[in-house]
N, C-alpha and C positions, 0 to 999 in steps of 0.2 A: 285764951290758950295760945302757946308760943307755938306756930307751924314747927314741922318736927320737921330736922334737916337734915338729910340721911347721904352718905355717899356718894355723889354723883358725879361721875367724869366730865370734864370742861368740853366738849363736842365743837369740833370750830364748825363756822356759819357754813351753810349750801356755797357751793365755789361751780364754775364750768369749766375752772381749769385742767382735770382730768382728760377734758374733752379736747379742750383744745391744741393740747402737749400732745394728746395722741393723735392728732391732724396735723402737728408742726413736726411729728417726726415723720409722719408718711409723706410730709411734703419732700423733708431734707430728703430721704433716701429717694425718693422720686427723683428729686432733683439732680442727685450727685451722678447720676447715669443720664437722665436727658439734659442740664442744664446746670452745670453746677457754678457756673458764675452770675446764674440768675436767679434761678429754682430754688437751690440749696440755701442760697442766705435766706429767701422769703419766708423758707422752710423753719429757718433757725431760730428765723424773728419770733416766729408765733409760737414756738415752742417754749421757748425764753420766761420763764412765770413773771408774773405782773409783779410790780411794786407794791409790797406793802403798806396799805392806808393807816394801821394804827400798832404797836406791838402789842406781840401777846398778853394777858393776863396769865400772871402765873399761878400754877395750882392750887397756892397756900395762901393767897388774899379773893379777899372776898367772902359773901355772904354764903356759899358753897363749897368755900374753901377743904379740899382737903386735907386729911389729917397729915403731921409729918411723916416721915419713914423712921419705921420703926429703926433701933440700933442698929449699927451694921448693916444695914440693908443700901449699900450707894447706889447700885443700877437697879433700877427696875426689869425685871425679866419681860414685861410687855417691849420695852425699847429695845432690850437685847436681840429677840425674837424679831422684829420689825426690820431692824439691821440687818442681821444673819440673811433675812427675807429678801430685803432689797439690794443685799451686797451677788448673794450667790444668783438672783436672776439678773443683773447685770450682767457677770461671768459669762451664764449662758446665755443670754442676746449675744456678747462679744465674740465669744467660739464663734456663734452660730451666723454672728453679719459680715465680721471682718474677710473671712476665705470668702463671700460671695462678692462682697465689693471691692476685695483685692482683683480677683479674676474678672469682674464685669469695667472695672476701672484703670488695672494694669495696663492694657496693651493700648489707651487711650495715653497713657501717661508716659510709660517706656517707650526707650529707643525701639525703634524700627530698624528689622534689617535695611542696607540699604544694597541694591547688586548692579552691577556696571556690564553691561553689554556691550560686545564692538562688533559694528554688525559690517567691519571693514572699512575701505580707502570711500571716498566721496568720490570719485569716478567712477564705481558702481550704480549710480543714481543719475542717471542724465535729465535735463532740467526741465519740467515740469511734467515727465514722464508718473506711473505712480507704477509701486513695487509691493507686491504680498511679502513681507518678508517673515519667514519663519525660524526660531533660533529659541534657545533654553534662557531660563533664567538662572538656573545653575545646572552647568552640565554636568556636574560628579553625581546631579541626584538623578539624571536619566531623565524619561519622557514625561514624568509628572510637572515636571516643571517646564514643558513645550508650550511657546508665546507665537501669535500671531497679532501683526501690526499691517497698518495699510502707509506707506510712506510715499513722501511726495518730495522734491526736490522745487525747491519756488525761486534757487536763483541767490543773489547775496543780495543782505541787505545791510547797508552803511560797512561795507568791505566783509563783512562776515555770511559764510553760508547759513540758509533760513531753509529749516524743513518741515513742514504737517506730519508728524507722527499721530495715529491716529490707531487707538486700541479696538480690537475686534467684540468687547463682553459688553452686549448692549447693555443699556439704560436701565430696562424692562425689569430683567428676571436674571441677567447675565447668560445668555444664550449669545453664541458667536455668528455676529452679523456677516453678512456677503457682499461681494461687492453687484451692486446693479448691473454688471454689464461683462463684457466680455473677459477674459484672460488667454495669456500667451503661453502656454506651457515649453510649444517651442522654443524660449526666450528664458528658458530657464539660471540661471545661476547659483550654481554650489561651491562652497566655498567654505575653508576653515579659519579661525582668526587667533585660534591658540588657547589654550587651558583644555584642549577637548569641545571647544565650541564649532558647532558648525551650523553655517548660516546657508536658509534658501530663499534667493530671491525669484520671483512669479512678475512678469511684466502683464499689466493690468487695465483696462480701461473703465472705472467704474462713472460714464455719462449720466448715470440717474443717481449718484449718491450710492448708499449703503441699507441694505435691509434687512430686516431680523424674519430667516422660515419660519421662529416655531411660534409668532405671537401678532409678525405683519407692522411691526415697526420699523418706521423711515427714516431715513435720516440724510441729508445734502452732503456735498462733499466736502463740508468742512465741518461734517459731523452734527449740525444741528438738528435737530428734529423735526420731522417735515407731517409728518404722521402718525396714527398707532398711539398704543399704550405707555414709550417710553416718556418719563417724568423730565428727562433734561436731554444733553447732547451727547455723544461718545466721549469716554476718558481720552485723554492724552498724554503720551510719554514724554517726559523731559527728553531734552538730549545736551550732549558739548561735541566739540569739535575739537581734538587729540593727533597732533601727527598728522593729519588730511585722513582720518579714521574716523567715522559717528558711531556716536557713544552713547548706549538710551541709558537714563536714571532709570528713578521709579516712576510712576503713575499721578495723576491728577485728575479732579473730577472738572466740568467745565459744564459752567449751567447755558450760556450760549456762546457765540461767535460771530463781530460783527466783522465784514470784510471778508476778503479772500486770500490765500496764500502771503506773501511775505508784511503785507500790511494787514494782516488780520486781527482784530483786537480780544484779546483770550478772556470770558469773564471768569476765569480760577478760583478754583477753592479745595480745599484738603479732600483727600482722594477718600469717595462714599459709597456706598453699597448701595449695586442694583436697586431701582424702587425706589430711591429715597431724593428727597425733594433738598436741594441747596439752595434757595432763593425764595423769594414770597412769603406768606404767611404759615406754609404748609411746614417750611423748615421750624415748627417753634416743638414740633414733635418729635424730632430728631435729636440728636447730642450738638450741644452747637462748636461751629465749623467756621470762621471768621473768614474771610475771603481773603487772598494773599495778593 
């Protein structure tokens, strides 16, 4: 008797690539927010399908072979349907990833504002005095935008003036550090520099560095960390030198500091958020941040 051979769909072999496309997408997006020039490709790799070992068999050869399509019949409504399936859940992934990694990715990749402070003449800073200085970073927005720096005058160096700008938002948690030691209120300086800006300097003696009340973090006076919870050293503000006027940029993260005052060598890196580790092993958790 001839085995009876009845309609049977070509079923392709057991594969793990389901498994693995859905571990190489959770990598890429993983990656495109902590690491996307390391993460994201490794991400990419494994999702990428494997090389085909053999081509298909097609439907109509073979000992199995299915029957032709009847007249008229060109698409099969199983592919149509399959299609329809796999086109409209794409759509919605894309609505649904695209606004969260525009927004989780945009301000990594966008300009940055950038704001120019003049915090006045350099004869305000006598030499290696240090100065609370308080000033806006844009004064049309009013008190939200109120900055305190710890600044230091170290003197020229190679003909040009060298200053320690030294940001108050610790390490830790962003809690505004103090200085260790005494202040002169007496010795006050108020002053306006134009646009609506007006600038206060506080004459300072901070002999023990810089401390954080709300967590017990320490820090030396060239902002390294001496103690406590904080992960790295105090940011610190660019500056230029304008007219015999200092001029703070933006902000900068500094994982340490070796040296003191005008010979001090900065270990810089793109400006980070409280808690977060710019150096060592710790940094591979983070977005990465190339040292500049």
């Amino acid at each position: 008797m001839e085995p009876e051979h009845r309609d049977q769909p070509h079923l392709p072999g057991p594969t793990v690539y389901p498994i693995g496309f859905a571990a190489g997408v959770a990598t890429l997006l993983v990656g495109l927010v902590v690491s996307p020039t390391v993460i994201a490709p490794i991400g990419g790799a494994i999702a990428m399908p494997a090389p085909a070992t053999a081509p298909a068999v097609p439907a109509d050869v073979g000992e199995a072979a299915m029957p032709p399509p009847a007249p008229g019949e060109r698409f099969a409504r199983s592919r149509f349907l399959e299609g329809a399936t796999l086109g409209l859940g794409g759509v919605i992934g894309g609505v649904v990833t695209v606004p969260v990694l525009g927004m989780a990715l945009g301000p990594a990749f966008g300009k940055q504002g950038k704001h120019r402070v003049d915090l006045g003449s350099i004869d305000n800073f006598p030499q290696g005095d240090w100065e609370i200085a308080h000033f806006f970073l844009h004064p049309d927005e009013g008190e939200v935008t109120r900055r305190t720096a710890y600044i230091r005058y170290n003197g020229l160096l190679s003909g040009k003036p060298s200053f320690t700008i030294i940001s108050n938002r610790c390490a830790h948690l962003g809690c505004p550090v103090q200085p260790n030691g005494p202040s002169f209120p007496d010795q006050t300086k108020n002053f306006g520099t134009g646009g609506g800006q007006e600038v206060t300097l506080i004459k300072m003696l901070p002999a023990g560095g810089f401390g954080c009340p709300c967590h017990g973090g320490q820090y030396d006076t060239e902002g390294n960390r001496t103690a406590g919870p904080p992960v790295r050293s105090l940011d610190r503000y660019e500056y230029a030198i304008d007219n015999g006027h200092l001029i703070l940029g933006k902000t900068y993260s500094v994982a340490h500091v070796d040296g003191t005052g005008s010979t001090a060598v900065i270990h810089r890196y793109g400006l980070a958020g409280p808690g977060q580790h710019i150096d060592g092993w710790e940094q591979i958790f983070y977005p990465l941040q190339p040292p500049h």
